[in-house]
C-alpha positions in Angstrom: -58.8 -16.4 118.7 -60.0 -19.3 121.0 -62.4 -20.6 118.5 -60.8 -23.0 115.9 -60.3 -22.1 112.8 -63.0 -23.4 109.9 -62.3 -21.2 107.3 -59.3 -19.8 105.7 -59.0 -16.8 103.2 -55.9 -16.9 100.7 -55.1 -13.5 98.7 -52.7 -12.1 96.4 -51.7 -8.8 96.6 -49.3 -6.5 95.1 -46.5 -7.2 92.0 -46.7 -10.3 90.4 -44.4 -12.9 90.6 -43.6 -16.2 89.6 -44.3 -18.8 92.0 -47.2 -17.4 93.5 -49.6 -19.9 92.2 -47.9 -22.5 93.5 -48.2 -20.7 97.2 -51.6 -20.6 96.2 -52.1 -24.5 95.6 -50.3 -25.4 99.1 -52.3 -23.2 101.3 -55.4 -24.5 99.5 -54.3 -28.1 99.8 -52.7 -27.5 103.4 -56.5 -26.6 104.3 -58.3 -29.6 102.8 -55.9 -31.8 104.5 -56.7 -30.4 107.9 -60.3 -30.4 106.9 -60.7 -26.5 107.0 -62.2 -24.8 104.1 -59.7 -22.5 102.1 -61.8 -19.2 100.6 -60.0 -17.4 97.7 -59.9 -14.0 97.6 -59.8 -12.2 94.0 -58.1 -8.8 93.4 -56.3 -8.7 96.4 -57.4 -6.4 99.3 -59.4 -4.8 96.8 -61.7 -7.9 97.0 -62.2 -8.0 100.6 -63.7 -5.0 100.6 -66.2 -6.0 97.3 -66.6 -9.3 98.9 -65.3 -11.2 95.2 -64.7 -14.7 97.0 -65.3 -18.3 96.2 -64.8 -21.8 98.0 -61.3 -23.2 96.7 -61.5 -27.4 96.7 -57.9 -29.1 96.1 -59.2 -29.4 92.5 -59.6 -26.0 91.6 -55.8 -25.8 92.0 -54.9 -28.8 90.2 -52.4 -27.9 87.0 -51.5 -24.2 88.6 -47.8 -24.7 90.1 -46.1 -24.7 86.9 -47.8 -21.4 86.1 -46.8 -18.0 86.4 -49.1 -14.6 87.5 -51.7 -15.9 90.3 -54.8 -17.3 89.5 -56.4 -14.9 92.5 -55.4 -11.9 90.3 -53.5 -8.8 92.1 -54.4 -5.2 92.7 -52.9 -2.5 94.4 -56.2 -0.9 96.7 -56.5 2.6 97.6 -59.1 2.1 99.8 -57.5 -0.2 101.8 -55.7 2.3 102.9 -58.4 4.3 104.4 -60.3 2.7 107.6 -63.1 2.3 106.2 -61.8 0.1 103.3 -60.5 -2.2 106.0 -63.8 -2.1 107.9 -66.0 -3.1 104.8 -62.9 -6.1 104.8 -63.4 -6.8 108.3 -67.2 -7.3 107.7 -66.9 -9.5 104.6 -64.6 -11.7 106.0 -66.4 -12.1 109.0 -70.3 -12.6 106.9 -68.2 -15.3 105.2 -67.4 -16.6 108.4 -63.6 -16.5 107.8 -61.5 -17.4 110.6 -57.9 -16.3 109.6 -56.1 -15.1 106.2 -52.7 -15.7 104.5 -51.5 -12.9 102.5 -49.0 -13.5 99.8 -46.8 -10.9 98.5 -44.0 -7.9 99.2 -44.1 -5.3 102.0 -46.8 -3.1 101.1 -49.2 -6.1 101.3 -47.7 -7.0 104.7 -48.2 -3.2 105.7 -51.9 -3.7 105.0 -51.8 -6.7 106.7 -50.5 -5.1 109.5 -53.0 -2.7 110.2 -56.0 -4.9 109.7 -54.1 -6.7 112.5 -54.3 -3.6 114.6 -57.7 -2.6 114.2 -59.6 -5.6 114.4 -57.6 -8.3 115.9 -57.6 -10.7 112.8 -55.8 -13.4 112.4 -53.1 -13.2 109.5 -50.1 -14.4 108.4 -48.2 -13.5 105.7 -46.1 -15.2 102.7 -43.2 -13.0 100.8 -43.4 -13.5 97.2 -41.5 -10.6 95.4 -39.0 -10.8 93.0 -37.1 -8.4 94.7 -35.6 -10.2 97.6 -35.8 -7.5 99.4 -38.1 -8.7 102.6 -36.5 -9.1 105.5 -36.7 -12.3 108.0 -36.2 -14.5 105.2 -32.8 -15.8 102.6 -35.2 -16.1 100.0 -39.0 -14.5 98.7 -40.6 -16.6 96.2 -40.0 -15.5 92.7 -36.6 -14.2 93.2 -35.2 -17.1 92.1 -36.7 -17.4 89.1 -36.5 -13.6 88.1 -32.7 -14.8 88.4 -32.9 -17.2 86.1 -34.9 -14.9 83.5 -32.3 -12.2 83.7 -29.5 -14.2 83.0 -30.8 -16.2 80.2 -31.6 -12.5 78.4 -28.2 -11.1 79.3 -26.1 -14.3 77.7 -28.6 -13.5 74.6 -27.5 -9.8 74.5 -23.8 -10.6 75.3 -23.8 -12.5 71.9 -25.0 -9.5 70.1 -22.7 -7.1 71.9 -19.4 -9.3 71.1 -20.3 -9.3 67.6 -20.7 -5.6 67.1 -18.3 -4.8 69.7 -21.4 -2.6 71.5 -21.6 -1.5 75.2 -24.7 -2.5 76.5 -26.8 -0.9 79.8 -29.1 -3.3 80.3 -31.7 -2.3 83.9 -33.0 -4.9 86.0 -35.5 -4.4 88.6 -34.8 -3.0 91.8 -36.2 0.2 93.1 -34.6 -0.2 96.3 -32.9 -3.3 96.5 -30.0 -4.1 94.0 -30.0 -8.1 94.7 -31.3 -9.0 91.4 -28.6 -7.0 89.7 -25.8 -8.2 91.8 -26.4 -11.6 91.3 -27.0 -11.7 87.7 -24.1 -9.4 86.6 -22.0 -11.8 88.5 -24.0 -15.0 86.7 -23.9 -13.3 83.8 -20.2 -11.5 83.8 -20.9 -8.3 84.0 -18.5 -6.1 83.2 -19.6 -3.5 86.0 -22.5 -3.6 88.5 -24.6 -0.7 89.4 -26.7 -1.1 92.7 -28.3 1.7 95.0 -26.3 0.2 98.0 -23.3 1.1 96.2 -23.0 4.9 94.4 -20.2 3.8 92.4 -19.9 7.4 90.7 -19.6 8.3 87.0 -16.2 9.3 87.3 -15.3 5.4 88.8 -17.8 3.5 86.4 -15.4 6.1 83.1 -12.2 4.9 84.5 -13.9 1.2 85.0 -14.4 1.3 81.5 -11.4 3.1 80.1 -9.1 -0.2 81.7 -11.8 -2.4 80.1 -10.5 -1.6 76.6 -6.8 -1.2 77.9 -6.9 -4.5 78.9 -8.5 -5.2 75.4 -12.2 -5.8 76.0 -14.1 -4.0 72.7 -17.8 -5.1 74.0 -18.9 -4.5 77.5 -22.2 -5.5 79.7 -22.8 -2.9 82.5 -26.3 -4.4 84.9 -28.2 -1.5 86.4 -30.7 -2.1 88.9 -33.4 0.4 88.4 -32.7 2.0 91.8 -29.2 3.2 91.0 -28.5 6.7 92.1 -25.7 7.5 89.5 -27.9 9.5 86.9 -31.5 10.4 87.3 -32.2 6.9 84.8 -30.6 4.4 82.7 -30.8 6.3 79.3 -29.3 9.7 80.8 -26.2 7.2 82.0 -25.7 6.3 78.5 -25.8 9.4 77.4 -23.2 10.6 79.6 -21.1 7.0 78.8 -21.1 8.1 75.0 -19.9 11.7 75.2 -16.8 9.9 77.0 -16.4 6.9 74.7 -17.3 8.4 71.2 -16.1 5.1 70.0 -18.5 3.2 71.7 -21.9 1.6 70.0 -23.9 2.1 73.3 -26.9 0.4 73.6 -29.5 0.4 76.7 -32.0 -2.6 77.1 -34.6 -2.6 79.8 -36.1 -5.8 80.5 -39.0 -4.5 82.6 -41.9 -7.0 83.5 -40.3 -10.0 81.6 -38.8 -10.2 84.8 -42.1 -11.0 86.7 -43.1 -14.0 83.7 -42.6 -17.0 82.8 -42.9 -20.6 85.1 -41.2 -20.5 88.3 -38.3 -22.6 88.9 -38.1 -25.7 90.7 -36.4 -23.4 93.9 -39.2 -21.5 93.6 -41.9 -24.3 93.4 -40.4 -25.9 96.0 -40.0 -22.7 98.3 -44.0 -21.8 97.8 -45.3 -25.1 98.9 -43.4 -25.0 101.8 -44.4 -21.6 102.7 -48.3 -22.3 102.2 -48.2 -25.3 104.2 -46.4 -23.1 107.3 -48.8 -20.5 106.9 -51.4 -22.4 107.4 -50.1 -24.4 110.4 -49.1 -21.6 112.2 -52.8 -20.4 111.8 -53.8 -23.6 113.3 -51.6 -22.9 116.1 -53.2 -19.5 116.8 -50.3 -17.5 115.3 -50.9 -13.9 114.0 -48.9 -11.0 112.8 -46.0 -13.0 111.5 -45.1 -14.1 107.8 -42.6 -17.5 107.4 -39.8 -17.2 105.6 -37.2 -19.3 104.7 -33.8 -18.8 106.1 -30.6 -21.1 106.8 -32.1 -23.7 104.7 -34.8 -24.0 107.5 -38.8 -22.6 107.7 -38.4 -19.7 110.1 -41.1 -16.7 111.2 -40.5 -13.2 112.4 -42.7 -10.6 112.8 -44.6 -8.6 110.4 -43.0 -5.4 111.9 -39.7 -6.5 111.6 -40.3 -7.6 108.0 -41.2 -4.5 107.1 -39.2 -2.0 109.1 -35.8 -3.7 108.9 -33.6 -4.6 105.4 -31.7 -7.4 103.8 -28.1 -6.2 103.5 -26.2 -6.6 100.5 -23.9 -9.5 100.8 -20.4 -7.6 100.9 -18.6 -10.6 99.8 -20.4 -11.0 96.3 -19.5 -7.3 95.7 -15.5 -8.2 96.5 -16.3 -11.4 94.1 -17.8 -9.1 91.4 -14.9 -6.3 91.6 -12.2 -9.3 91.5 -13.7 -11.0 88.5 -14.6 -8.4 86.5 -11.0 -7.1 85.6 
């Protein structure tokens, strides 16, 4: 790590999400303007180990930060996982005379990371882009923001329908493990109730949630499901169970999936993934490893890629107060 630093490999790895083309075009520009070459890495760690690279120039990102997906592609690699996958990385990377590498994406790409770190002592640092929100060591992961923004806009659309045929909707937002998108967006959106895995609100709560809905006169309702929810084994068995307690009801379930990943990022989200590339690559420069830079308190921060991975973003405790109050 004494030597400086001539070459610099980008990769995308993982889900997709909206923005990280835009991380992509800063770390690529962040390395002409220090007059280090940037080396792009297709198909994620899956292209280390084949070795699919190419020389990135400041043009070969012009036009790309008002696009969604990454240009880099993304794979999920099996034989990453295995030693040898990383060793056939290690040795590509080093042919190519690579000095360092910035990794953009969610845990499971900074758990690869991670190890490669381990075993051979490479330089890396690491960029969250998830829609998920749910890395820790930073406020805000590229794409969240605009996965926000997506949900919302598709929920007002479905309200519409629901008020006019007085329908109760379950519509499931992503979120395996992490119920921010779904917590913020029923809020945004007026939910009528909220269903996150940090919170088993429990059938028989979410029936007598519902029963003082229509007391209080509601006849259409909007219940957000992250995908992680613990109350029924999956959205569609929820509903079921919902209907044989409100016969009356014209239940509806709508799962917006991968829409969630599309579409341009916003301008949070642009803004957030050009500040991130550029710290990545200056902490490079200053011989840091093992880290990703996050975003938190408005400022750049770093923590540790162990930490990041290990440790969780908690639920904010007031926006579930906020959502109970306002949903009467």
């Amino acid at each position: 790590m004494n030597e400086p630093i001539k070459k610099i490999a980008v990769l995308t790895s993982g889900g997709d999400a909206p923005g990280m083309n835009a991380a992509i075009r800063a770390v690529v520009r962040a390395c002409t303007y220090y007059r280090i070459e940037c080396i792009g890495v297709y198909r994620g760690y899956q292209g280390l180990i084949e070795g699919d690279f190419e020389s990135l120039s400041a043009r070969h990102v012009s036009n790309i930060i008002n696009k969604g997906g990454t240009i880099l592609k993304t794979a999920r690699s099996l034989e990453f996982k295995t030693k040898e996958g990383r060793e056939k990385a290690y040795k590509n990377l080093k042919k190519a005379g690579v000095g360092a590498i910035v990794v953009i994406g969610g845990d499971g790409t900074f758990t690869g990371g991670l190890k490669f770190i381990k075993e051979f002592n490479f330089p890396l640092v690491g960029i969250p882009c998830t829609i998920d929100n749910d890395i820790y060591g930073t406020d805000n992961t590229i794409g969240y923001d605009t996965a926000l923004n997506t949900v919302v806009e598709v929920i007002d659309k479905i309200r519409d329908t629901a008020s006019s045929h007085n329908r109760l909707f379950f519509i499931e937002v992503m979120g395996r493990d992490a119920g921010f998108i779904a917590l913020n967006t029923g809020i945004g959106a007026g939910a009528e109730e909220i269903l996150i895995p940090e919170k088993n609100l429990g059938l028989d709560r979410l029936v007598e949630s519902l029963n003082k809905s229509r007391e209080r006169g509601k006849t259409s309702s909007i219940v957000v499901v992250s995908e992680g929810d613990k109350i029924g084994k999956n959205v569609f068995e929820l509903a079921d169970y919902i209907n044989e307690n409100f016969p009356d009801y014209d239940i509806r379930v709508s799962v917006l999936g991968h829409m969630q990943r599309g579409g341009s990022p916003s301008c949070f989200d642009r803004v957030l993934a050009s500040r991130l590339g550029v710290a990545a690559v200056e902490e490079l420069l200053d011989k840091s490893t093992g880290i990703m830079v996050g975003f938190t308190n408005k400022k750049i921060s770093k923590v540790h890629l162990d930490k990041a991975i290990k440790m969780n973003n908690d639920i904010n405790k007031e926006l579930l107060k906020v959502a109970e109050i306002i949903s009467v």
